[in-house]
C-alpha positions in Angstrom: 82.0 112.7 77.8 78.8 112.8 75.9 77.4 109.5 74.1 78.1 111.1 70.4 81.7 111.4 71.9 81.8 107.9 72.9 80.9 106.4 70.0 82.7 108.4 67.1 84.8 106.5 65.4 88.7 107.7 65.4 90.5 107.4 61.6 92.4 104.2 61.9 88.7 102.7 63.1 86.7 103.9 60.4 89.7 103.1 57.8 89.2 99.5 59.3 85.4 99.7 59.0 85.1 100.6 55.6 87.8 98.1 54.5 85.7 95.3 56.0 82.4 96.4 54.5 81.3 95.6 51.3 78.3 98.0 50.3 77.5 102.0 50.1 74.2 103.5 49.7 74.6 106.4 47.4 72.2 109.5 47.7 71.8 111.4 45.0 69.4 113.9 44.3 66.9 113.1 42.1 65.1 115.8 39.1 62.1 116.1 41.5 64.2 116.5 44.6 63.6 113.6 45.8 66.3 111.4 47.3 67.5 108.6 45.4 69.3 106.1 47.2 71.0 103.0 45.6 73.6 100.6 46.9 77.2 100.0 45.2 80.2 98.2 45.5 83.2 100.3 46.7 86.7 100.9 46.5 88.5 103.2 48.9 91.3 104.8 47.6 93.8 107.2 49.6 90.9 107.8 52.4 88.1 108.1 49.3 85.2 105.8 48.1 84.9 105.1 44.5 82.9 103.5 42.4 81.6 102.4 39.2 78.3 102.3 37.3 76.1 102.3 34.2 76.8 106.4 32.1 73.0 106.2 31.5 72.1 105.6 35.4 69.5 107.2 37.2 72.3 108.3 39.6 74.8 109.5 36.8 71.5 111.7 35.8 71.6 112.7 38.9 75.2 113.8 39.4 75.3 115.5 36.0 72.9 117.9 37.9 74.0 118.0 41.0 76.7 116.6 42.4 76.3 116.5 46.2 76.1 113.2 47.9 75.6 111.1 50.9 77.4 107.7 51.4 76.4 106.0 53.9 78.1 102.2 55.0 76.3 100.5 58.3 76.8 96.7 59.8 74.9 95.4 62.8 71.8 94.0 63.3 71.4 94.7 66.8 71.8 97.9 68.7 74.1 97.3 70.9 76.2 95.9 67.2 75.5 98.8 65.4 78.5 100.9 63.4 78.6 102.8 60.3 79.4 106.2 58.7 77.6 108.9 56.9 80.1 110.6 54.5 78.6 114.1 52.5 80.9 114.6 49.1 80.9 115.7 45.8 81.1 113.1 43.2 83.5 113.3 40.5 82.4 111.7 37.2 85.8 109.6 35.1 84.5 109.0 31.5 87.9 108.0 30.5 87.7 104.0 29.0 91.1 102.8 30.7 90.4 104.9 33.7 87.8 102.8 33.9 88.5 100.0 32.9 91.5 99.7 35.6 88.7 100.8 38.3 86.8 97.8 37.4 89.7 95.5 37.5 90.5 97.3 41.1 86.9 96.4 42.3 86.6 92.8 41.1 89.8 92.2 42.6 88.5 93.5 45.9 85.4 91.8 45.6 86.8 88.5 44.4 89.2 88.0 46.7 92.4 88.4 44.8 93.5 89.5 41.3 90.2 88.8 38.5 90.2 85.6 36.1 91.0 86.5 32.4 86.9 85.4 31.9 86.1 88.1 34.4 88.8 90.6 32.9 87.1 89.9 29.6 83.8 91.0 30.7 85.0 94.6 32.9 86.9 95.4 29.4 83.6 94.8 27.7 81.6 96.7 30.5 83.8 99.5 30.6 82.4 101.7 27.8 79.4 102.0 28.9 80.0 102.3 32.4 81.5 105.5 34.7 84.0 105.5 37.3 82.7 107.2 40.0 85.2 109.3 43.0 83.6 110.7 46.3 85.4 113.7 47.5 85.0 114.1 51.1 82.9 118.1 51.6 83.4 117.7 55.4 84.1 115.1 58.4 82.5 112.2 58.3 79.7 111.3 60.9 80.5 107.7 62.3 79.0 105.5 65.5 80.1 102.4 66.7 77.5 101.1 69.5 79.9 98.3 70.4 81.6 101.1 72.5 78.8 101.7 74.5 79.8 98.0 76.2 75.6 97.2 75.9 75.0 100.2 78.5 72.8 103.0 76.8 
């Protein structure tokens, strides 16, 4: 079995993985062609990342242009600890206020551990405006690697 082989990450693994993590470095493509890479907060939902940011964003820009993307989510310090996955997608763009709005109470449930205070509810309803919801559909398999598998022999 060859070392990519070894290390791929089966579905139930990488549905773990991304449930543990906490942060996704978004690649968009920026007006020069430059990559432009910015971490976010996630939410998966039925095997997707979503997100939320600022509609005036760099990224947004960026999406409004083109809307090809890499995700990329990675723990370990290590070698040997390494894991992560690179996911290429086309991002969908939710302008929709209560669309958002109910994404931002999603992801400050997820990120504060349980359902949000009614001072933290306040301030998503006041966010969402001026913020987009953001859903990465999968364009292909994702690329994954866990190094742990490799039992520290490489």
């Amino acid at each position: 079995m060859s070392r990519r082989a070894q290390i791929r990450m089966s579905e139930p693994e990488l549905a773990r993985f991304l449930d543990e993590q906490r942060t996704v470095v978004v690649a968009t493509a920026g007006r020069d062609g430059w990559p432009h890479l910015m971490p976010l907060w996630y939410v998966v939902r039925d095997g997707e990342l979503w997100s939320w940011t600022y509609a005036r964003s760099q990224k947004v820009r960026n999406l409004e242009r083109d809307d090809r993307v890499t995700l990329q989510v990675e723990d370990g310090v290590a070698y040997h600890e390494l894991r992560g996955a690179m996911i290429r997608a086309r991002a969908r763009i939710h302008r929709d206020v209560a669309l958002v709005t109910a994404f931002g109470e999603e992801l400050f449930a997820r990120y504060g551990g349980g359902p949000p205070s009614p001072e933290v509810l306040a301030v998503v309803r006041r966010q969402a405006p001026k913020r987009v919801a953001l859903q990465f559909v999968p364009a292909g398999p994702p690329v994954t690697w866990d190094h742990r598998k490799l039992g520290g022999t490489y």
